[in-house]
C-alpha positions as CSV (number, residue, x, y, z in Angstrom):
1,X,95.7,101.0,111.3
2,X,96.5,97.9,109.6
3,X,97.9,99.2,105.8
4,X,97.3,95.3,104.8
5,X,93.6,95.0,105.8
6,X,91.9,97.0,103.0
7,X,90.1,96.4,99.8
8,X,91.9,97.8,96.7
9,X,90.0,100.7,95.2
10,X,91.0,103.5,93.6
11,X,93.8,102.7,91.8
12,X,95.9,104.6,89.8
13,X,96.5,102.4,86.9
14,X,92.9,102.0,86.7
15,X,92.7,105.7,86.0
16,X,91.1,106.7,82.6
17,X,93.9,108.1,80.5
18,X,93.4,110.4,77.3
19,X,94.1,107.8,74.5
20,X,97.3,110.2,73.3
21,X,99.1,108.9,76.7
22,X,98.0,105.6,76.6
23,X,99.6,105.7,73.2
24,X,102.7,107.2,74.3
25,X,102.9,104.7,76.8
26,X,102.1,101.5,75.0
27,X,105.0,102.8,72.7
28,X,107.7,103.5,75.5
29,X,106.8,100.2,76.8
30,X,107.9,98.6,73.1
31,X,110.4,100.7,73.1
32,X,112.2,100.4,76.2
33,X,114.2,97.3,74.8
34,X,116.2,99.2,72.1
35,X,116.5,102.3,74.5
36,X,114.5,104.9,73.0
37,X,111.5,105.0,75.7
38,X,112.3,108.1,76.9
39,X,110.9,110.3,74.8
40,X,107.8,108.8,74.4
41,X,107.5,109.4,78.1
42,X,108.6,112.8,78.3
43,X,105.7,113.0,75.6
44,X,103.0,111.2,77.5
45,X,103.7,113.6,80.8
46,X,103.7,116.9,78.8
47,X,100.4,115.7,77.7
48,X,99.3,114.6,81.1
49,X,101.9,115.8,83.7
50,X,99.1,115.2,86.8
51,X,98.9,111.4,85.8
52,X,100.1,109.0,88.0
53,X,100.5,106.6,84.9
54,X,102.7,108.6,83.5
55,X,104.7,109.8,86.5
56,X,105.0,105.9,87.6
57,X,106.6,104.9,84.3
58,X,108.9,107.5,84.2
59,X,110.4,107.0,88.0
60,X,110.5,103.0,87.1
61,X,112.6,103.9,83.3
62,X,115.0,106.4,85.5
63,X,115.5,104.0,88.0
64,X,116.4,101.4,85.3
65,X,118.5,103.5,83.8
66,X,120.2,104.8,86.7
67,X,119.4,108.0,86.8
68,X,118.1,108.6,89.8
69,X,118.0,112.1,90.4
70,X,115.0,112.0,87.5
71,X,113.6,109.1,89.3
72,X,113.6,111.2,92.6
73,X,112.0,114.2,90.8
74,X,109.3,111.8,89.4
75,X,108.1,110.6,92.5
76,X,108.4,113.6,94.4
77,X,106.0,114.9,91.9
78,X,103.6,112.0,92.6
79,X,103.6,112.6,96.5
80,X,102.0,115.9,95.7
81,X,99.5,114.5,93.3
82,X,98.6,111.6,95.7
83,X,98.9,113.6,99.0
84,X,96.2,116.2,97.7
85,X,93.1,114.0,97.3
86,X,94.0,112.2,101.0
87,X,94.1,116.0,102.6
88,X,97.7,115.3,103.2
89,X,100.1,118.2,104.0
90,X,102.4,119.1,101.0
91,X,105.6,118.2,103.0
92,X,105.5,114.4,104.2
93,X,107.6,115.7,106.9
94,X,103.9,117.3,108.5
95,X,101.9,114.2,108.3
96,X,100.8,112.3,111.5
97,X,99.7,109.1,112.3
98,X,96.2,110.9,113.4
99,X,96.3,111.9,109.6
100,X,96.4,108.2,108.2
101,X,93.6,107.3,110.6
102,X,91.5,109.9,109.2
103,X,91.8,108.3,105.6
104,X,88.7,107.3,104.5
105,X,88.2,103.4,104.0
106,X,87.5,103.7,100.1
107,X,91.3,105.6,100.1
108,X,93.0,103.3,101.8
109,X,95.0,102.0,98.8
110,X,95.6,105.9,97.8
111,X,97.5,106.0,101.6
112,X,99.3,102.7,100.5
113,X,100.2,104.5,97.1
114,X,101.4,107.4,99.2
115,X,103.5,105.5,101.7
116,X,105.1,103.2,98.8
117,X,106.0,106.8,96.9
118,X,107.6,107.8,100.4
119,X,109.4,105.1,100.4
120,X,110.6,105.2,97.0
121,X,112.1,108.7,98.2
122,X,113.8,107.4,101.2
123,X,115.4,104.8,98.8
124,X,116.4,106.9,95.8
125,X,118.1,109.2,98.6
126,X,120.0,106.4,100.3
127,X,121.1,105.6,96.4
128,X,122.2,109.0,96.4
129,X,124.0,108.8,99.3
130,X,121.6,111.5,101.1
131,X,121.7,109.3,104.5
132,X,120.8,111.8,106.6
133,X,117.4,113.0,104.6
134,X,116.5,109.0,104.0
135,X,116.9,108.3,107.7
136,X,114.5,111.2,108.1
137,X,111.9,109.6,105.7
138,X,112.5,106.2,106.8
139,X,112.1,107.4,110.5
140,X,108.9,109.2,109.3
141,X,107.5,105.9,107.2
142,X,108.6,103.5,111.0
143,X,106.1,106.5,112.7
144,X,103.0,106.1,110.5
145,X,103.4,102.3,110.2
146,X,104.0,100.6,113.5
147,X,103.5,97.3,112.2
148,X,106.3,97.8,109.4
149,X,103.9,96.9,106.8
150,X,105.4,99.1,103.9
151,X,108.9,97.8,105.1
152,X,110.8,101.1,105.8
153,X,112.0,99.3,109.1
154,X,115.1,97.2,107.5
155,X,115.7,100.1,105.7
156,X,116.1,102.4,108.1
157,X,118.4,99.8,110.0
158,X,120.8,100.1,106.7
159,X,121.0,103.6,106.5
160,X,121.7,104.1,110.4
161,X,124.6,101.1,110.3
162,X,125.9,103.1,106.7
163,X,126.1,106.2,108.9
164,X,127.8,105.2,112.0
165,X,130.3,103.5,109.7
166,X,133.6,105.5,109.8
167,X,134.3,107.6,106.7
């Protein structure tokens, strides 16, 4: 399966939001600036903690902040949410690359969404210097996408030179 031959559908900032969150995040995003863009957010996902909107903005304000153990728990929660729709097992360490070739062709930028978010997690790890679990994710992401279209390949060549450096 080629992840780059697909026409974008489905997409999650397209989603219809109530107008509360899109509130909350219209503010956060004028907010961010002078620092204060958090709790808006926090706001938006108690309104709407399934939205990917939401979940999205928060991962991206944590990473910019440097928090990453709140980015991590962001997109964690957005694997779920995108793996349920694609039939996806709860743990990425399950899925197969017969499971990607099932997607549907209207999904296909859901699967990219996914992927991306598994990536994300293989990076925030290696941030956190959890090598051995972001090998295992970057190992998984190399797997489902032999033609190294999401770009966990270089990545995964970083983490295994980091760990075969002497400590």
């Amino acid at each position: 399966m080629d992840l780059l031959d697909f026409e974008a559908q489905d997409l999650y900032f397209e989603q219809p939001e109530l107008a509360a969150v899109t509130q909350l995040l219209q503010q956060a995003s004028s907010d961010y600036a002078d620092g204060t863009a958090e709790l808006p957010l926090l706001q938006a996902y108690f309104l709407a903690p399934q939205s990917l909107n939401v979940l999205v903005a928060l991962n991206r304000f944590y990473y910019h902040q440097h928090r990453l153990e709140e980015a991590l728990a962001a997109t964690e929660k957005a694997l779920v949410l995108i793996a349920e729709p694609l039939n996806f097992p709860t743990q990425w360490q399950r899925l197969t690359p017969e499971l990607l070739e099932q997607v549907a062709p209207e999904q296909l930028t859901r699967l990219r969404l996914y992927l991306f978010a598994l990536k994300s997690l293989g990076f925030l790890n290696m941030r956190l210097l959890r090598l051995a679990l972001s090998q295992r994710v970057f190992e998984k992401l190399v797997e489902l996408d032999d033609k190294d279209r999401i770009g966990a390949a270089g990545l995964l060549e970083l983490v295994k030179k980091r760990l075969a450096e002497p400590s």
